[in-house]
N, C-alpha and C positions, 0 to 999 in steps of 0.2 A: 142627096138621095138617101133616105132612110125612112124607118115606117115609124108611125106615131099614131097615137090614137087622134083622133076627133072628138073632141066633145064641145057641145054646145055652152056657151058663156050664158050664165044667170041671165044675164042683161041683153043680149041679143035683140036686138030691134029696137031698144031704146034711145028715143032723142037724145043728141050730146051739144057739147059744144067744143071737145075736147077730149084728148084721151083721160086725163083724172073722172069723168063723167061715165068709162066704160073699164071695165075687164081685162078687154082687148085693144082695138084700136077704133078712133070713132072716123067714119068714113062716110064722103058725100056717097048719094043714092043715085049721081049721076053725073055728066062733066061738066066741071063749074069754072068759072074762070080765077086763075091762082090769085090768091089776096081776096078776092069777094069775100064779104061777111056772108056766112050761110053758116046751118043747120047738120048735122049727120044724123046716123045714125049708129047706133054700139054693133060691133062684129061678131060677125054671127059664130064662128069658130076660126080656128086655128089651117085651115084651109083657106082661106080671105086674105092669106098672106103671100100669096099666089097669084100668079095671073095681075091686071092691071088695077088699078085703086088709087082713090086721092083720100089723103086724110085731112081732117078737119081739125084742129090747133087753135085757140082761143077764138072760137069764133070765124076764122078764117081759113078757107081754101090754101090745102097746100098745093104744091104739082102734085100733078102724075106719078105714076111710078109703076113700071112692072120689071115684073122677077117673075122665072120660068121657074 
C-alpha cells in the first residue's frame, strides 16, 4: 500500500503476443483457457496490476492471476 502515480503506457491497447511486444504486461481481453494460442493486448497502466488478469507469453494464455 503506497501511492504512485498512473500513467498511461505509449502502447496501451496494442496487439501483442508477449510481454517484449508491450511496455507493461500484454494481457488476454478476457478468459481464455491457459495454454490456448491467442492474442492480447499491451497494459493500459500500472493499475492492470491489480485485481484479476491473465497474461499472454509467446503467443499462449497464461493462468489467472489476482492480487488485491
Amino acid at each position: 500500500q503506497r501511492e504512485q502515480c498512473v500513467i498511461p503506457h505509449a502502447d496501451a491497447g496494442k496487439a501483442c503476443s508477449g510481454k517484449s511486444d508491450c511496455t507493461g504486461q500484454c494481457l488476454a481481453g478476457g478468459e481464455v483457457a491457459a495454454g490456448s494460442t491467442t492474442t492480447g493486448t499491451c497494459q493500459r497502466d500500472a493499475s492492470q496490476n491489480f485485481g484479476c488478469r491473465q497474461r499472454i507469453e509467446n503467443g499462449e494464455a497464461q493462468g489467472t492471476i489476482c492480487v488485491d
